[in-house]
TIRO-2110 file (N, C-alpha, C; in Angstrom, 1 decimal):
// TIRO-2110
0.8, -1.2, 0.0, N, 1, A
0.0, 0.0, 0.0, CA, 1, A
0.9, 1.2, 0.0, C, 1, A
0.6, 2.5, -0.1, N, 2, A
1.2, 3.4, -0.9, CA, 2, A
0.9, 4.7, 0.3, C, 2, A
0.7, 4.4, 1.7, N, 3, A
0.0, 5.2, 2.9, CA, 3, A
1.2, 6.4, 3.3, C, 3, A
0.8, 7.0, 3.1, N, 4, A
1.7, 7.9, 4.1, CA, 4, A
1.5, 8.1, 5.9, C, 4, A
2.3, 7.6, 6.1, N, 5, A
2.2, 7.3, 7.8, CA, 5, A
3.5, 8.3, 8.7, C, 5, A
3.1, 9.2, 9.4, N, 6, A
2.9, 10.2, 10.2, CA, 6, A
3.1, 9.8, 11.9, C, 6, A
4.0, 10.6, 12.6, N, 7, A
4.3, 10.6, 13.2, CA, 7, A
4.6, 11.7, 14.5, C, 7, A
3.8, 11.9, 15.4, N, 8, A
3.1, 13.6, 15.8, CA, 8, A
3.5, 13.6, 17.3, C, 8, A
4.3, 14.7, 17.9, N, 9, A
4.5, 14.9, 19.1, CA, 9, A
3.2, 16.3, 19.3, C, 9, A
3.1, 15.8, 19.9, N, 10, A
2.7, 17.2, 20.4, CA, 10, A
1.5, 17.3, 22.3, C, 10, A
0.3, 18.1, 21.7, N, 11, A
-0.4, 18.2, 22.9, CA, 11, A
-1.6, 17.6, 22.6, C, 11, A
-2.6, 17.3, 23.6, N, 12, A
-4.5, 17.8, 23.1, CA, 12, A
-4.5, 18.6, 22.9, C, 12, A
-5.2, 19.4, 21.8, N, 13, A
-6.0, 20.9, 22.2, CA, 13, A
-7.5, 20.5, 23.0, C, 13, A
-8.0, 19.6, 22.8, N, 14, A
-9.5, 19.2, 23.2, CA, 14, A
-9.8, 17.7, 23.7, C, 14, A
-10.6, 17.5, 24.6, N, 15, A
-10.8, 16.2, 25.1, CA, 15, A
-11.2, 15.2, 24.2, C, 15, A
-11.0, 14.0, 24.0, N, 16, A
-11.4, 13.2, 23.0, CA, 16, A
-12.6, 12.9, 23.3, C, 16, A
-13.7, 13.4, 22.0, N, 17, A
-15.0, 12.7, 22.3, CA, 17, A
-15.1, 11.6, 21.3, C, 17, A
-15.5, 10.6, 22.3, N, 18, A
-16.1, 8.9, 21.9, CA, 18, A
-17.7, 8.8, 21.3, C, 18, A
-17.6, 8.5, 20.4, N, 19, A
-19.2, 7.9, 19.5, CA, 19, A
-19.5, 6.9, 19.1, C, 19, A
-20.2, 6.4, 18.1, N, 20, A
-20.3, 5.1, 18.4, CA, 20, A
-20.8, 5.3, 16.4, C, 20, A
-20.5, 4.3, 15.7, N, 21, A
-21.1, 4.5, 14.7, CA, 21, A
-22.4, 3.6, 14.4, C, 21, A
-22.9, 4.0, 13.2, N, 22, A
-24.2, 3.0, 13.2, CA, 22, A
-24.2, 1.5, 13.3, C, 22, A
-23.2, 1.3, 12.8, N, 23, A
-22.9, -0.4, 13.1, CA, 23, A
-22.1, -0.7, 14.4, C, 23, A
-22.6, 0.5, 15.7, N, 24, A
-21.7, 0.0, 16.7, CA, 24, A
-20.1, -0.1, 17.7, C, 24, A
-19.3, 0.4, 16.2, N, 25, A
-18.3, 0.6, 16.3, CA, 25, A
-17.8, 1.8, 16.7, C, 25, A
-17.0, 1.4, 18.0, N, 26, A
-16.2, 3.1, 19.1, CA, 26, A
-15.2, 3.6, 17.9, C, 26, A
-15.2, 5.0, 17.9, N, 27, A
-14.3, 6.1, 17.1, CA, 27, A
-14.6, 7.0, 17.8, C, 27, A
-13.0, 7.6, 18.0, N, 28, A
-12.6, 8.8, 19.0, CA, 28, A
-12.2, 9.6, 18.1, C, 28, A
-12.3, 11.2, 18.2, N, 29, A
-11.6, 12.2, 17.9, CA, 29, A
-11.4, 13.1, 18.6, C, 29, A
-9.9, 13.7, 18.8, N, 30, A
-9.5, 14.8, 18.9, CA, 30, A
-8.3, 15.6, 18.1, C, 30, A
-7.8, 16.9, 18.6, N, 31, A
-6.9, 17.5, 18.1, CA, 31, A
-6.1, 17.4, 19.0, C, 31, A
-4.8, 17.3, 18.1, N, 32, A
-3.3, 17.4, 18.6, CA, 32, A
-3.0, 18.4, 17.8, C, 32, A
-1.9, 19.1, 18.7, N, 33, A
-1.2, 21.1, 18.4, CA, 33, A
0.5, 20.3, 18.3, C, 33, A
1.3, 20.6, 17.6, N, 34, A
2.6, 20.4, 17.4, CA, 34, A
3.5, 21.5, 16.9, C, 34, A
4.4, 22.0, 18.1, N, 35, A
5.3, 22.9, 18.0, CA, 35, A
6.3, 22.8, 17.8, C, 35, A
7.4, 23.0, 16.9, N, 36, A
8.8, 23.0, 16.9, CA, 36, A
9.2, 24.3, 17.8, C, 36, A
10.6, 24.0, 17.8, N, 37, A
11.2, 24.9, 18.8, CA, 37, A
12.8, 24.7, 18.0, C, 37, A
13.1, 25.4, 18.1, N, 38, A
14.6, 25.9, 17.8, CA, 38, A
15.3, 27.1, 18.9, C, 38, A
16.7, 26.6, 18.8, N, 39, A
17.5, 27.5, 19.9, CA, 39, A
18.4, 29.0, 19.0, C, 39, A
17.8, 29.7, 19.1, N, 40, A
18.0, 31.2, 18.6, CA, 40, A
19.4, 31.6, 19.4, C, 40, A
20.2, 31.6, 18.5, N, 41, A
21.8, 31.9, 19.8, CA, 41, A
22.0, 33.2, 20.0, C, 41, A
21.0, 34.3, 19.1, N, 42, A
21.4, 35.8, 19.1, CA, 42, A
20.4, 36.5, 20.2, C, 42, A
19.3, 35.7, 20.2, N, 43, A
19.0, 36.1, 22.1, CA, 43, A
19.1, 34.9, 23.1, C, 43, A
19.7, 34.0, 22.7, N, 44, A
20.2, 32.3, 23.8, CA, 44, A
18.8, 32.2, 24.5, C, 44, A
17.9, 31.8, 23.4, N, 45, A
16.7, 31.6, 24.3, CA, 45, A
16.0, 30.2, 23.1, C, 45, A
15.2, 29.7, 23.3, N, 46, A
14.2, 28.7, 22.5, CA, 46, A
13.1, 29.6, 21.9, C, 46, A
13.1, 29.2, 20.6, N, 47, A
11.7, 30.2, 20.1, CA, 47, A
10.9, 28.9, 19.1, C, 47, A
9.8, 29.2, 19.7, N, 48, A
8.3, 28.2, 19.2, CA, 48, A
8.3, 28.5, 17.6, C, 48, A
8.4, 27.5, 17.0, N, 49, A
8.0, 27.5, 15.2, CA, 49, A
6.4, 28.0, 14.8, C, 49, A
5.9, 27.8, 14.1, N, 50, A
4.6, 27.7, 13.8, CA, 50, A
4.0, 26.6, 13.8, C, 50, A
2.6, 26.5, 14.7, N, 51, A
2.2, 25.4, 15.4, CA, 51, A
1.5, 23.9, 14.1, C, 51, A
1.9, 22.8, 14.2, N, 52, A
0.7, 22.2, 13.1, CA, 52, A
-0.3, 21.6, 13.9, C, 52, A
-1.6, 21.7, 13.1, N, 53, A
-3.1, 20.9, 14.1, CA, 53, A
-3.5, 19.8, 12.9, C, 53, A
-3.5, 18.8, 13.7, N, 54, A
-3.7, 17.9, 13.2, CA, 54, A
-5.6, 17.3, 13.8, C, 54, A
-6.3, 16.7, 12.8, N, 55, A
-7.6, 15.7, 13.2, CA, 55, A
-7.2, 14.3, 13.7, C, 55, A
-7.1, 13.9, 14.7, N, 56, A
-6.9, 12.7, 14.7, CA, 56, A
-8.3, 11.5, 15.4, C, 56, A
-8.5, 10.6, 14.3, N, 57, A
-9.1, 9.7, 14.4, CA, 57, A
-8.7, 8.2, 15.1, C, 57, A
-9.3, 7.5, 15.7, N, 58, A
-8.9, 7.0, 16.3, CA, 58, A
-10.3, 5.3, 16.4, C, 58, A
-10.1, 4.6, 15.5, N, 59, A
-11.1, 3.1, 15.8, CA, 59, A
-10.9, 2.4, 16.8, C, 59, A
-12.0, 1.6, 17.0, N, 60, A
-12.1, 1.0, 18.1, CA, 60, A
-12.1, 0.8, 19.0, C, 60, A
-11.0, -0.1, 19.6, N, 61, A
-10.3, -0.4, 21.0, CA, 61, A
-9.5, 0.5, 21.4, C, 61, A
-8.4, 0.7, 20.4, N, 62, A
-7.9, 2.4, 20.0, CA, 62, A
-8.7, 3.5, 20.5, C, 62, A
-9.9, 3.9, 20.0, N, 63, A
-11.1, 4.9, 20.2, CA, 63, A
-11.4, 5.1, 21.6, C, 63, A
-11.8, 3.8, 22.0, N, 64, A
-12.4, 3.7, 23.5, CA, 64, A
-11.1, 3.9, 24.9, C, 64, A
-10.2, 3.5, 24.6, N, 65, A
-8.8, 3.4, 25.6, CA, 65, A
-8.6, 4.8, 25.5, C, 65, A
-8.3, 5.7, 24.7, N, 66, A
-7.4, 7.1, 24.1, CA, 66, A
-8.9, 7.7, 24.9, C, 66, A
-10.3, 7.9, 24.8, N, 67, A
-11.3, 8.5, 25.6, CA, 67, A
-11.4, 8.2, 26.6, C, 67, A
-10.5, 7.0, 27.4, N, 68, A
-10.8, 6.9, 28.5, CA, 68, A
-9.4, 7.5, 29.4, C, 68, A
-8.3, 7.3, 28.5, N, 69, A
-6.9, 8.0, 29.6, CA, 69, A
-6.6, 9.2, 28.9, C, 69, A
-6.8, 9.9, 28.1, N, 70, A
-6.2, 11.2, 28.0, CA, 70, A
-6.9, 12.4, 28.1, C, 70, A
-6.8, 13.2, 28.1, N, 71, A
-7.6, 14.8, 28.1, CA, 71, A
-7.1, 15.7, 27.5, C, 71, A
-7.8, 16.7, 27.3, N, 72, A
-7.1, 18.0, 27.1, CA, 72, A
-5.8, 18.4, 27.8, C, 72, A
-4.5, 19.2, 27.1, N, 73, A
-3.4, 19.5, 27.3, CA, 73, A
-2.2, 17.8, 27.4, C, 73, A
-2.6, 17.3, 27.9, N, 74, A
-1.7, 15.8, 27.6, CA, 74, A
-0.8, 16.0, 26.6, C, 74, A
0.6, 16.0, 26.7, N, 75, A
1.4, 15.5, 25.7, CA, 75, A
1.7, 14.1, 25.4, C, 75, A
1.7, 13.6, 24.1, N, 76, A
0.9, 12.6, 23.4, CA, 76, A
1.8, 12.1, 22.0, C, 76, A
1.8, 11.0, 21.9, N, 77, A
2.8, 10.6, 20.7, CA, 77, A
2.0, 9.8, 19.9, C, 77, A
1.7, 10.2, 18.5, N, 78, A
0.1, 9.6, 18.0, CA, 78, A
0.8, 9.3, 16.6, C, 78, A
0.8, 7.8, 16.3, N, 79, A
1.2, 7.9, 15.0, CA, 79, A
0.2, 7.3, 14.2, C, 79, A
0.4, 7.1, 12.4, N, 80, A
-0.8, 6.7, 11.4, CA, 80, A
-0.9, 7.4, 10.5, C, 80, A
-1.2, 7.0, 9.8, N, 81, A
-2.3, 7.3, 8.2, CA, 81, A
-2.9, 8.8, 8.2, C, 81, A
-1.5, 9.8, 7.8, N, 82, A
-2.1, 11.1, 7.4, CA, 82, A
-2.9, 11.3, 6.1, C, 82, A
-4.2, 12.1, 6.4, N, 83, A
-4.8, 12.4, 4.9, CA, 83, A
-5.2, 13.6, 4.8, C, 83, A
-5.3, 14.4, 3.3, N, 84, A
-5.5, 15.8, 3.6, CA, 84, A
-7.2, 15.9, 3.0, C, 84, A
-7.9, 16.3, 3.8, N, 85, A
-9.3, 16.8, 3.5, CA, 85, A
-9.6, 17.8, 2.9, C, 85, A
-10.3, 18.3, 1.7, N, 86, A
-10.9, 19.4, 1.2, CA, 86, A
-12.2, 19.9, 1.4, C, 86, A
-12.5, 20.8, 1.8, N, 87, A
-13.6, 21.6, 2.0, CA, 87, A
-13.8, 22.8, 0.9, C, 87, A
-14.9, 23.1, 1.2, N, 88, A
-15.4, 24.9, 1.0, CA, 88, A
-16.0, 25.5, 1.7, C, 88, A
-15.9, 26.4, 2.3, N, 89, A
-16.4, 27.4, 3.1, CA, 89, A
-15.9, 28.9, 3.0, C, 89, A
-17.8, 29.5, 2.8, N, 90, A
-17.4, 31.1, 2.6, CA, 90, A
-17.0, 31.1, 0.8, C, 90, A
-17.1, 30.2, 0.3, N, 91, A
-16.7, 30.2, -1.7, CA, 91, A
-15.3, 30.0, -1.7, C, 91, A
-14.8, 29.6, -0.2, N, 92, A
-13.3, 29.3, -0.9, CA, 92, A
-12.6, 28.1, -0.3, C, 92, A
-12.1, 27.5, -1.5, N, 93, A
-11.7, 26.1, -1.1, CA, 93, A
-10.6, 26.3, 0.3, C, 93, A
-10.7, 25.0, 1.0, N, 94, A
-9.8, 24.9, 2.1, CA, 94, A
-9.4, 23.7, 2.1, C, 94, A
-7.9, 23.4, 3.1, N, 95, A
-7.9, 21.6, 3.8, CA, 95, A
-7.7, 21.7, 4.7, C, 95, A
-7.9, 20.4, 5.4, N, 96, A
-7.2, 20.0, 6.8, CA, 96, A
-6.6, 19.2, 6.7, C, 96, A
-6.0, 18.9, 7.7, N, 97, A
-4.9, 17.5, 7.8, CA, 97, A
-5.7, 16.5, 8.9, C, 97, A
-5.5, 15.2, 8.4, N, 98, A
-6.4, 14.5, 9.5, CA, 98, A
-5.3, 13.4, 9.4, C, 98, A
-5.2, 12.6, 10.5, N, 99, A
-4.7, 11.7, 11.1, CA, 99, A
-5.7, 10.5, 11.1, C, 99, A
-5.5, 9.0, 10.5, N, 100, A
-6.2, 8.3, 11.7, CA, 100, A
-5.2, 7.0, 11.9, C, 100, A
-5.1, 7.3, 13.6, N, 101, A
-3.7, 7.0, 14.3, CA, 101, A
-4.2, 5.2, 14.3, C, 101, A
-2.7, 4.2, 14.5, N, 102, A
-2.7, 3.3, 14.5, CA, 102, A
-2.3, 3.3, 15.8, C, 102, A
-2.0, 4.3, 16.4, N, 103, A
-0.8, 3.9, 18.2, CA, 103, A
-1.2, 5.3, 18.6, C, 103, A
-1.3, 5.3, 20.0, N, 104, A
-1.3, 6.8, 20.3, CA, 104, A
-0.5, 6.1, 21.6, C, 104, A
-0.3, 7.2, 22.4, N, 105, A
0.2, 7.1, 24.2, CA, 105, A
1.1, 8.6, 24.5, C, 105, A
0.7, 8.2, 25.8, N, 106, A
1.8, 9.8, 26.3, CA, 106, A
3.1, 9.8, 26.0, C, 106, A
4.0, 11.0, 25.8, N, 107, A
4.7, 11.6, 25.8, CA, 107, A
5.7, 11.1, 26.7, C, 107, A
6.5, 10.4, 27.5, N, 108, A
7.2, 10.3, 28.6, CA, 108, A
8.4, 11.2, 28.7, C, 108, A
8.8, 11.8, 27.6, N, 109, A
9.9, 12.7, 27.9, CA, 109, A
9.2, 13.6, 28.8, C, 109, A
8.2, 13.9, 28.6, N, 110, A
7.5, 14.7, 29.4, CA, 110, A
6.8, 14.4, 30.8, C, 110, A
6.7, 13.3, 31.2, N, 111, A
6.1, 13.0, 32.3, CA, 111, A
5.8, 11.3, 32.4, C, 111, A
5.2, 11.0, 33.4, N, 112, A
5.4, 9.7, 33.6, CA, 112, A
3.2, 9.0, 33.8, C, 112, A
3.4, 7.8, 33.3, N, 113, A
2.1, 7.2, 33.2, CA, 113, A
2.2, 5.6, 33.8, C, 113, A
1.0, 5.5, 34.1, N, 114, A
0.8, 3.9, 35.0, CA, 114, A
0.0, 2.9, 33.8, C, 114, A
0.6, 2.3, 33.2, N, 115, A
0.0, 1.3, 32.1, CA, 115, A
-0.6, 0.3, 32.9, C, 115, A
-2.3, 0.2, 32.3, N, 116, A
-3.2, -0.7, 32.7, CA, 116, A
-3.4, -1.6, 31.7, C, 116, A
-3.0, -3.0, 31.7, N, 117, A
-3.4, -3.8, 30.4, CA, 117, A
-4.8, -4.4, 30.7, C, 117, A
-5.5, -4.3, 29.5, N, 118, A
-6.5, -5.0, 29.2, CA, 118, A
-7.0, -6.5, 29.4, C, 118, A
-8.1, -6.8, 30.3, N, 119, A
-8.2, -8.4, 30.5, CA, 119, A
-9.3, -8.3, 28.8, C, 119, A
-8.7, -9.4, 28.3, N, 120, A
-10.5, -10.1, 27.1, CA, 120, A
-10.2, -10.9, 27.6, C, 120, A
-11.7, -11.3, 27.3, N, 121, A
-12.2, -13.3, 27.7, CA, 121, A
-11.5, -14.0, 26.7, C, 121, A
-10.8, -14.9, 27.3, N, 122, A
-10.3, -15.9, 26.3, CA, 122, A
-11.5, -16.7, 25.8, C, 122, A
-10.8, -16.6, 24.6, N, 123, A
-11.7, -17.4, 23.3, CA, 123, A
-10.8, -18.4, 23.1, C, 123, A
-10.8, -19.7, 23.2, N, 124, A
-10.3, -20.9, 22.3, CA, 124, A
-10.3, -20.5, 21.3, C, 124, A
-8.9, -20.9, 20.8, N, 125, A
-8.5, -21.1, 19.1, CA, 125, A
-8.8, -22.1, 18.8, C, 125, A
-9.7, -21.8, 17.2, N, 126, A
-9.8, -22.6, 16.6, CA, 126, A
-9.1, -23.1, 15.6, C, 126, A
-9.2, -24.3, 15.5, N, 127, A
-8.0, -25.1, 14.9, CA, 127, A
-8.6, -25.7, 13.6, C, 127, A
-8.3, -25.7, 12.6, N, 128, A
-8.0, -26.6, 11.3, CA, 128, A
-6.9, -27.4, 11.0, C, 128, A
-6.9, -28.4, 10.2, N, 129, A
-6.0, -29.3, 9.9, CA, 129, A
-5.5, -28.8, 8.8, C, 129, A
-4.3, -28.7, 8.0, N, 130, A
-3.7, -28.2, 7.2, CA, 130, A
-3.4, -29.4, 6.2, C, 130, A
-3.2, -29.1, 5.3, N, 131, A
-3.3, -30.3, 3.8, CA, 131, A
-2.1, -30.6, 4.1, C, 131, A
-0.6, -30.4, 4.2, N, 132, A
0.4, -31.3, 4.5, CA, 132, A
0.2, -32.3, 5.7, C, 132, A
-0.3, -32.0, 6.8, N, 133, A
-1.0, -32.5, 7.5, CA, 133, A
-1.7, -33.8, 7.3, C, 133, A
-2.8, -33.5, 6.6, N, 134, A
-3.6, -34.6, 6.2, CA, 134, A
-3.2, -35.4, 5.1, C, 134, A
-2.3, -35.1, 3.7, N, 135, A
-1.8, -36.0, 3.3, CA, 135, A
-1.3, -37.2, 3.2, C, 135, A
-0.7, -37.4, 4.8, N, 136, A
-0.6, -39.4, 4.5, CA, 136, A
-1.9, -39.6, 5.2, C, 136, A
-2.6, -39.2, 6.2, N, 137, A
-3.7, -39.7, 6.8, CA, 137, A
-5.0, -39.8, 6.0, C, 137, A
-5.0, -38.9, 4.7, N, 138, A
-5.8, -39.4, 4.0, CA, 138, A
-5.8, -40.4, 3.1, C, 138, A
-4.3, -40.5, 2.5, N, 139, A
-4.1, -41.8, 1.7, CA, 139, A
-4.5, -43.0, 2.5, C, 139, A
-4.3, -42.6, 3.5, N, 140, A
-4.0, -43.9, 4.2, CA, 140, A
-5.5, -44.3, 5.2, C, 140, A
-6.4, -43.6, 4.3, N, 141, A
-8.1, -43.4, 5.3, CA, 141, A
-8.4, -44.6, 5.7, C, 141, A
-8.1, -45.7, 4.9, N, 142, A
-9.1, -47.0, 5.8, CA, 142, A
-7.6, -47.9, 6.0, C, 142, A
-8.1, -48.3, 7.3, N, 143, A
-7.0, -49.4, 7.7, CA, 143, A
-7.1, -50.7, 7.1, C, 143, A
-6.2, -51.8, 7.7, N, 144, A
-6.8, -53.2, 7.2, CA, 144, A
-8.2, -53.5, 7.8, C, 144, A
-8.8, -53.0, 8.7, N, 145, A
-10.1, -53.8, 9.4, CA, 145, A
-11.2, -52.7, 8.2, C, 145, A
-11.0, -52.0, 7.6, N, 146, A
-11.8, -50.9, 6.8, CA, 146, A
-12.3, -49.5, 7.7, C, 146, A
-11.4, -49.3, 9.0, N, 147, A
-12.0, -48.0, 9.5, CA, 147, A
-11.4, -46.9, 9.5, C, 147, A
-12.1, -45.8, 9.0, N, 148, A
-11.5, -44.8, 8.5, CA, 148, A
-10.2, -44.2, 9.9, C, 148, A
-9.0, -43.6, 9.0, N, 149, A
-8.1, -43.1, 10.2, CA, 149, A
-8.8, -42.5, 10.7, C, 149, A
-8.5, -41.8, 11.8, N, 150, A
-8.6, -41.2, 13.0, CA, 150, A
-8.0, -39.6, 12.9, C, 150, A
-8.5, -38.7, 12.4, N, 151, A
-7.5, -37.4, 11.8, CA, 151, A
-6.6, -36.8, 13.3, C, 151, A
-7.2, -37.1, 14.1, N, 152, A
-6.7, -36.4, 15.3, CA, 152, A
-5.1, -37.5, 16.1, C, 152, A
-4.9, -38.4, 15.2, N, 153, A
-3.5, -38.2, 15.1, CA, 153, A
-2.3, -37.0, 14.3, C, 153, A
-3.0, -36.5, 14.0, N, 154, A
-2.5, -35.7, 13.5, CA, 154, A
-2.2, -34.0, 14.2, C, 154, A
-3.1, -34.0, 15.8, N, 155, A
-3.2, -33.0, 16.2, CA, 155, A
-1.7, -32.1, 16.4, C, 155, A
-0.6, -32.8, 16.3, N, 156, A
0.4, -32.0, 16.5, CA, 156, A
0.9, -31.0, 15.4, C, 156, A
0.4, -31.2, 13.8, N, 157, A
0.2, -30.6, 13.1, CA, 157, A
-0.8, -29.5, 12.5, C, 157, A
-1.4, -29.3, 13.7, N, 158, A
-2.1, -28.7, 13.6, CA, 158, A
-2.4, -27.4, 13.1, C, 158, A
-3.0, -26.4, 12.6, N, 159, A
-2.6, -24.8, 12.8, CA, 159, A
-3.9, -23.6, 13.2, C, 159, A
-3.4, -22.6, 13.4, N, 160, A
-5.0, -22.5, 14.2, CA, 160, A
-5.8, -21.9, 12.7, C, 160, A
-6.6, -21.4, 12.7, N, 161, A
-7.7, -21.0, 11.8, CA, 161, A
-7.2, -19.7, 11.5, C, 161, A
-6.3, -19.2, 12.0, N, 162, A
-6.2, -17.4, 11.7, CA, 162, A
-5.1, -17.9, 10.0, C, 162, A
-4.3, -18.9, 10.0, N, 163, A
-3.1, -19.2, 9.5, CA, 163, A
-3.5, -19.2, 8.1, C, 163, A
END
């Protein structure tokens, strides 16, 4: 794929609001503000660049976690799939830049956070039998008495269903 993927230090400007789409699915959005800074040696001081604002989107599990630990002002390291949006407003064309992040999390150069991992219910894997697998056990389907093998000699070859 051909994505341009983006990589954003900055702040909130706004709380992330959580919705829900018609099929159910959590998406978060907020704004991140990103400043450069450079060290000016003719007054030995740091002076702020001009700011970029970024849209950033945010699905699912992603969506729901990011509305539940961050807020407004939080410095934030959000990466993902930059795209540029066109509008018109007022008869004259505009864009924005929108984000929608694959990773977000705080900033730690800046400060320190307590990671809470997520319990899910385990789900059993499910498993299929793979054709190298079953190859001799099918040639070999009926024994001498005529009963078909038994495929679950085979469980060690197993692979799960995602494979």
């Amino acid at each position: 794929m051909n994505e341009t993927t983006m990589v954003v230090v900055g702040n909130l400007v706004d709380d992330p609001r959580l919705r829900k789409t018609e099929g159910g699915v959590d998406v978060a959005s907020f704004r991140v503000a990103s400043t450069s800074r450079r060290y000016d040696r003719e007054s030995a001081r740091w002076v702020d660049s001009a700011s970029l604002f970024l849209n950033v989107t945010c699905w699912r599990a992603l969506g729901s976690n990011v509305a539940a630990s961050l807020h407004k002002g939080d410095p934030v390291v959000v990466t993902g799939r930059v795209f540029t949006r066109t509008y018109e407003r007022d008869g004259q064309l505009r864009s924005s830049y929108e984000l929608e992040a694959t990773a977000v999390g705080p900033d730690l150069a800046r400060g320190t956070a307590q990671f809470q991992r997520l319990t899910r219910p385990a789900v059993p894997p499910t498993y299929v039998v793979s054709e190298e697998a079953t190859d001799g056990a099918v040639d070999a389907e009926e024994g001498a008495d005529g009963a078909r093998a038994d495929l679950e000699s085979v469980a060690d070859e197993r692979v799960p269903a995602s494979v």
